[in-house]
N, CA, C and O of each residue as an XYZ file, in Angstrom:
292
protein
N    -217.404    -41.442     48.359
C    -216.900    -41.145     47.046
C    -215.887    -42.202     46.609
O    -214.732    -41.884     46.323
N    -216.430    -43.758     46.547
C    -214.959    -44.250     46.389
C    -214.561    -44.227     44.360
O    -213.435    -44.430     43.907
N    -215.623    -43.977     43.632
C    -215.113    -44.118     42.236
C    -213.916    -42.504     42.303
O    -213.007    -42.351     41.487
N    -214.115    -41.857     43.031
C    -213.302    -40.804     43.247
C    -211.494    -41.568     43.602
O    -210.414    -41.317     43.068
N    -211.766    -42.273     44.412
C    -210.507    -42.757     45.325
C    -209.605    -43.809     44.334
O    -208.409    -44.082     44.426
N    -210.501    -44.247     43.462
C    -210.270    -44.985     42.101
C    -209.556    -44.243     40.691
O    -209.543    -44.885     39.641
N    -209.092    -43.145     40.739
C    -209.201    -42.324     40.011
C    -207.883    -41.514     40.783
O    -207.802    -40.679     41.684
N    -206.771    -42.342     39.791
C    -205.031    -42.143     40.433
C    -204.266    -42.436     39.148
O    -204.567    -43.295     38.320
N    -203.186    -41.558     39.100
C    -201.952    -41.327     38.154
C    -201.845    -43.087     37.277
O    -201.862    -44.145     37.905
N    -201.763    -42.999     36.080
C    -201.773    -44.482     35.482
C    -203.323    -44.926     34.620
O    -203.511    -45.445     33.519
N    -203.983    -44.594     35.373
C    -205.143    -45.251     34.771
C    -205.894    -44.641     34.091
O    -206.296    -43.505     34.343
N    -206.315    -45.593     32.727
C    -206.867    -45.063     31.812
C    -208.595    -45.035     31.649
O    -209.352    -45.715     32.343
N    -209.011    -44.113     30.598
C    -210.214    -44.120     30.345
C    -210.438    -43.861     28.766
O    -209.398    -43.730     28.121
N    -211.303    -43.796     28.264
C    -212.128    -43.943     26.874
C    -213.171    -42.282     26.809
O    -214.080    -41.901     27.546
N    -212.711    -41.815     25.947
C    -214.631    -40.754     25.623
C    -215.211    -41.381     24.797
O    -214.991    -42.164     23.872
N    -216.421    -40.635     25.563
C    -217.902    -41.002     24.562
C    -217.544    -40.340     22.941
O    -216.916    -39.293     22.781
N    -217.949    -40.973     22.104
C    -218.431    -40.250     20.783
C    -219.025    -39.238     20.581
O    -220.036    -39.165     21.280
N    -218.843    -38.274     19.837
C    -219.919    -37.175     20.206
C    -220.405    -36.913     18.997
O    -220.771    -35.810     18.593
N    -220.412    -38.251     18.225
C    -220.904    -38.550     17.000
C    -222.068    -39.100     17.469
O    -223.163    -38.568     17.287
N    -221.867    -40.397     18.215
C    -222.429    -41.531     18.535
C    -222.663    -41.993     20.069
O    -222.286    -43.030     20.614
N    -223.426    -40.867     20.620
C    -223.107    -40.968     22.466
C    -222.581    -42.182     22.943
O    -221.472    -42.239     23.474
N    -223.599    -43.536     22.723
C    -223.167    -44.468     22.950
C    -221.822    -45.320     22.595
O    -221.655    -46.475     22.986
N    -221.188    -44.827     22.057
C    -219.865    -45.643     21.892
C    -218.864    -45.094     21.901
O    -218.673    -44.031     21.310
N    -217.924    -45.770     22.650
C    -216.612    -45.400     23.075
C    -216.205    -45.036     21.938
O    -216.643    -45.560     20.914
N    -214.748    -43.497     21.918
C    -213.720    -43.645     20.965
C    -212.552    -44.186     20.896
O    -212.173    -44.530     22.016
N    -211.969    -44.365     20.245
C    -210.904    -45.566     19.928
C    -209.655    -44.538     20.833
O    -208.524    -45.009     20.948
N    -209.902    -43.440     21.306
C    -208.905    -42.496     22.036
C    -208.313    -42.745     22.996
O    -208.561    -41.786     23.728
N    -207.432    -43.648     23.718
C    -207.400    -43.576     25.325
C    -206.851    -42.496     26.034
O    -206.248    -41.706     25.307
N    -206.871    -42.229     27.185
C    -206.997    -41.219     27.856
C    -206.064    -41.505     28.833
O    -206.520    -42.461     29.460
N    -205.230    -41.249     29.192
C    -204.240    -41.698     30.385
C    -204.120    -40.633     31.837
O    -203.695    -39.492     31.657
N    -204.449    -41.004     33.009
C    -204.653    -39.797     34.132
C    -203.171    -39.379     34.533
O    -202.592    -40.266     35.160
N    -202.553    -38.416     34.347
C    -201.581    -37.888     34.607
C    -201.355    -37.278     35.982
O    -200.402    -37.668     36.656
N    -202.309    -36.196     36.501
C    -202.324    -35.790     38.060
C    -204.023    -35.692     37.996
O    -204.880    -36.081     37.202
N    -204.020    -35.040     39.132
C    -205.418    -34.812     39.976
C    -205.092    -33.667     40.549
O    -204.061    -33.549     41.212
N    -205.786    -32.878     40.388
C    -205.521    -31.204     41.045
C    -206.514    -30.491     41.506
O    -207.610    -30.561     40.951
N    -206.291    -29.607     42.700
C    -207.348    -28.547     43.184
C    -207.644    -27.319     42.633
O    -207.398    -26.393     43.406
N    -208.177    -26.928     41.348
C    -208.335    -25.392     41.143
C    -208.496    -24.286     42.218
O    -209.361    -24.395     43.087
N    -207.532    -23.057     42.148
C    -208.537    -22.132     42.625
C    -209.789    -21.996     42.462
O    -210.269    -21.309     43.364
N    -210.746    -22.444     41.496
C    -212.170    -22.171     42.227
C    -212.598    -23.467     43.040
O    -213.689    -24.022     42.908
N    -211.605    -23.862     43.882
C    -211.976    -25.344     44.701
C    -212.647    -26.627     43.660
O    -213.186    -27.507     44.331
N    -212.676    -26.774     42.697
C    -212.883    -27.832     41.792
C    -211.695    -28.754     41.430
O    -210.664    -28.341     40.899
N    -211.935    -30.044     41.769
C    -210.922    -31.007     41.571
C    -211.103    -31.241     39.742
O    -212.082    -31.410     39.016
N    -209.724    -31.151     39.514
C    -209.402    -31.081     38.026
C    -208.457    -32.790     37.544
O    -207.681    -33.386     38.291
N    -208.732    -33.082     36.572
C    -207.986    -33.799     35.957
C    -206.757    -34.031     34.948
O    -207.377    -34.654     34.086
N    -205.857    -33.981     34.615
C    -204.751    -33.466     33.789
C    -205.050    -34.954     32.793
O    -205.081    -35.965     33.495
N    -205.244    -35.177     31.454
C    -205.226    -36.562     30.895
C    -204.304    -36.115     29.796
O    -204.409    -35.056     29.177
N    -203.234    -37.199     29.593
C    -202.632    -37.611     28.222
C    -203.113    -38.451     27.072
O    -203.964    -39.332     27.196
N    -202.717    -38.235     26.323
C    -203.541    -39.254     25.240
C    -202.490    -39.990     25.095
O    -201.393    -39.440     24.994
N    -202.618    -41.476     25.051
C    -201.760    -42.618     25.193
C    -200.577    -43.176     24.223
O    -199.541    -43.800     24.451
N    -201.451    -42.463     22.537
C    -200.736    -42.836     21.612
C    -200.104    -41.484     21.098
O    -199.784    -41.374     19.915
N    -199.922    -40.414     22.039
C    -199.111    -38.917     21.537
C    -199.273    -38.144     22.562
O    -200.172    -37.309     22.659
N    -198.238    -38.417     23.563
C    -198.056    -38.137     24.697
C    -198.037    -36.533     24.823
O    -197.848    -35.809     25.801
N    -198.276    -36.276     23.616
C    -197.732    -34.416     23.467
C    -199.011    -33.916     23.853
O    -198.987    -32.972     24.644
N    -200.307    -34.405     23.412
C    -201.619    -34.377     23.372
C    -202.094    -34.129     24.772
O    -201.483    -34.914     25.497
N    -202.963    -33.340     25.515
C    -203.388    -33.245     26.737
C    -204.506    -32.222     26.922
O    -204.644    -31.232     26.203
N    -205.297    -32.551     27.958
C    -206.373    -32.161     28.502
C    -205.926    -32.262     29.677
O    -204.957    -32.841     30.168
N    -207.633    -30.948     30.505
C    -207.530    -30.779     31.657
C    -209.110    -31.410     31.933
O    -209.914    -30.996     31.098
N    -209.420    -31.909     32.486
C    -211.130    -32.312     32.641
C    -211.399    -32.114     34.171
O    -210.449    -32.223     34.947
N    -212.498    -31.862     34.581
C    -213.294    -31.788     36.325
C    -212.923    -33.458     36.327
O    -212.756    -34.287     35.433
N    -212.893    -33.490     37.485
C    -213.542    -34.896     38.207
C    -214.924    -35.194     38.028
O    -215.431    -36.275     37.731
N    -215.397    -34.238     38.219
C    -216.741    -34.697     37.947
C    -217.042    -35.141     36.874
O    -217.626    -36.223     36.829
N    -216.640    -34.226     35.351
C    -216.905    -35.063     33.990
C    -216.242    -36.213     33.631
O    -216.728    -37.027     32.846
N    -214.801    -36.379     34.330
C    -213.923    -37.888     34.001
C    -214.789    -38.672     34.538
O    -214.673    -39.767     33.987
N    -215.775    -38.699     35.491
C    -216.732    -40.101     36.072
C    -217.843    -40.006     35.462
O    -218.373    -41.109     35.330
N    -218.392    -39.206     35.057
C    -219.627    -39.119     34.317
C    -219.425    -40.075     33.627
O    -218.262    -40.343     33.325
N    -220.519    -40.894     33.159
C    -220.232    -42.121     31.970
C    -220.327    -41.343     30.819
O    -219.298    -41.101     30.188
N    -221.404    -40.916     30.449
C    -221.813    -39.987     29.169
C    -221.110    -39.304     28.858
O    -221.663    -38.517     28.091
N    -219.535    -38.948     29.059
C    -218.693    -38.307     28.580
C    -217.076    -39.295     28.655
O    -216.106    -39.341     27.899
N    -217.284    -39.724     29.458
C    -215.673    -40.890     29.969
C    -215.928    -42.310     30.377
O    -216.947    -42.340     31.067
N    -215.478    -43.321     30.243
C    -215.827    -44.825     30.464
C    -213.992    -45.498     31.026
O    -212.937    -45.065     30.562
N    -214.083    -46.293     31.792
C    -212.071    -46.541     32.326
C    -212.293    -47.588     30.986
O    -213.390    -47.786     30.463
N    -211.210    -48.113     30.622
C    -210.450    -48.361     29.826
C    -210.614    -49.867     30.044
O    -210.191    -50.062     31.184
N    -210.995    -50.965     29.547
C    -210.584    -52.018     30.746
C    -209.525    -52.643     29.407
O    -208.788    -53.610     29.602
């Protein structure tokens, strides 16, 4: 699992459009923690970069999915 091991406090990512699957939104996504749910599912905590107030929780699994998240370069 190393895109897993890649995937630490700091680093950013992009969503898909859900206008336009293929293209990134202009949104960045900043990884805040990494967490274990009680139902054993590793969770993601993301900030949004330009309004830090802004936040999500996402799986691990959907932050690597491409078709939903892309890193930031």
């Amino acid at each position: 699992m190393a895109a897993e091991s890649q995937v630490q406090a700091g680093r950013r990512y992009r969503a898909m459009t859900s206008s336009m699957p293929s293209q990134l939104s202009n949104i960045v996504w900043e990884v805040d923690r990494l967490t274990v749910g009680t139902d054993g599912i590793q969770y993601v905590r993301l900030i949004r970069s330009d309004d830090r107030g802004r936040q999500k929780i996402v799986s691990l699994e959907a932050l690597l999915d491409r078709h939903y998240f892309r890193p930031d370069q």
